[in-house]
N, C-alpha and C positions, 0 to 999 in steps of 0.2 A: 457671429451667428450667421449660416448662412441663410441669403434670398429666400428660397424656396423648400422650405424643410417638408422633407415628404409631398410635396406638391400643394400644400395649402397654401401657397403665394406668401405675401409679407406677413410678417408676426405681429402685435399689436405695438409692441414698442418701436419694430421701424416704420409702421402707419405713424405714429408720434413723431417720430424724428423729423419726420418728411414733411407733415405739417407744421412742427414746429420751423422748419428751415423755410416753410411756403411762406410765414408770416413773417418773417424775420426780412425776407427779400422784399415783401408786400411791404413793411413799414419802411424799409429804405424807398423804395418808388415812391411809396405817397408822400416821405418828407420831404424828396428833391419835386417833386409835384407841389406842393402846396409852396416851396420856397419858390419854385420859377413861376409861378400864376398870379398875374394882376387884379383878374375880377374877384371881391368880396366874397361876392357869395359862391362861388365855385372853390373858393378857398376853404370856406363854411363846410361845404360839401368833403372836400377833403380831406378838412380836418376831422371829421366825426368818421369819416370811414380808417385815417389812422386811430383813432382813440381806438376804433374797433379794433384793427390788428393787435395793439396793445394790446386788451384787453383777450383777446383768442390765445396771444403768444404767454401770455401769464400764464391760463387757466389749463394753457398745454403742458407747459412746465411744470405747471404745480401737479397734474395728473405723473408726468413721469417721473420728480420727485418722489411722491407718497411712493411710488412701485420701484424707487429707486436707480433707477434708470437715469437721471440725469445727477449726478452726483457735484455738489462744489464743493469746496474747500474754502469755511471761514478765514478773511485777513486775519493774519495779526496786526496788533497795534501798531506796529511799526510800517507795517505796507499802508494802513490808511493816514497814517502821522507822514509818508513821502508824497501819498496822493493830495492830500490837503495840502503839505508846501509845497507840491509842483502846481497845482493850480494856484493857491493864491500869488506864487510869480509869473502865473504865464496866463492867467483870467483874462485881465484889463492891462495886455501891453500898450495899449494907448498912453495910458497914464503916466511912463516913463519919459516920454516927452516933454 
């Protein structure tokens, strides 16, 4: 779909996209932020402002779902039966020790 159709700028679904990718980048920043910060409560701070992108980057998604626009494809059994035994061998590599 391009940019600028007829000249009315973005469509409503690449306004979506682009927010959803805004939140997406935002929640990567604030988790390596809240992981590199020693004071409590700036941690505190960080953490509710990620819960927030969560919670943005859901309620985007779920907008371009209902309109169809973001589309996924349920696992099969078998893709979440290799995700469940690739983590439980590779969870807690400590433990092999």
């Amino acid at each position: 779909m391009p940019n600028n159709m007829e000249g009315r700028g973005l469509t409503n679904r690449e306004m979506l996209q682009l927010c959803l990718e805004l939140e997406k980048g935002r929640s990567r920043s604030l988790g390596n932020t809240i992981l590199e910060t020693s004071h409590p409560e700036l941690q505190d701070i960080y953490a509710k402002c990620f819960d927030n992108a969560i919670a943005n980057h859901k309620a985007i998604f779920t907008m371009m779902d209902v309109e169809g626009w973001y589309e996924t494809e349920p696992a099969s059994l078998e893709q979440v039966e290799r995700v469940q035994e690739f983590m439980r061998n590779n969870l807690h590599p400590d433990e092999q020790y």
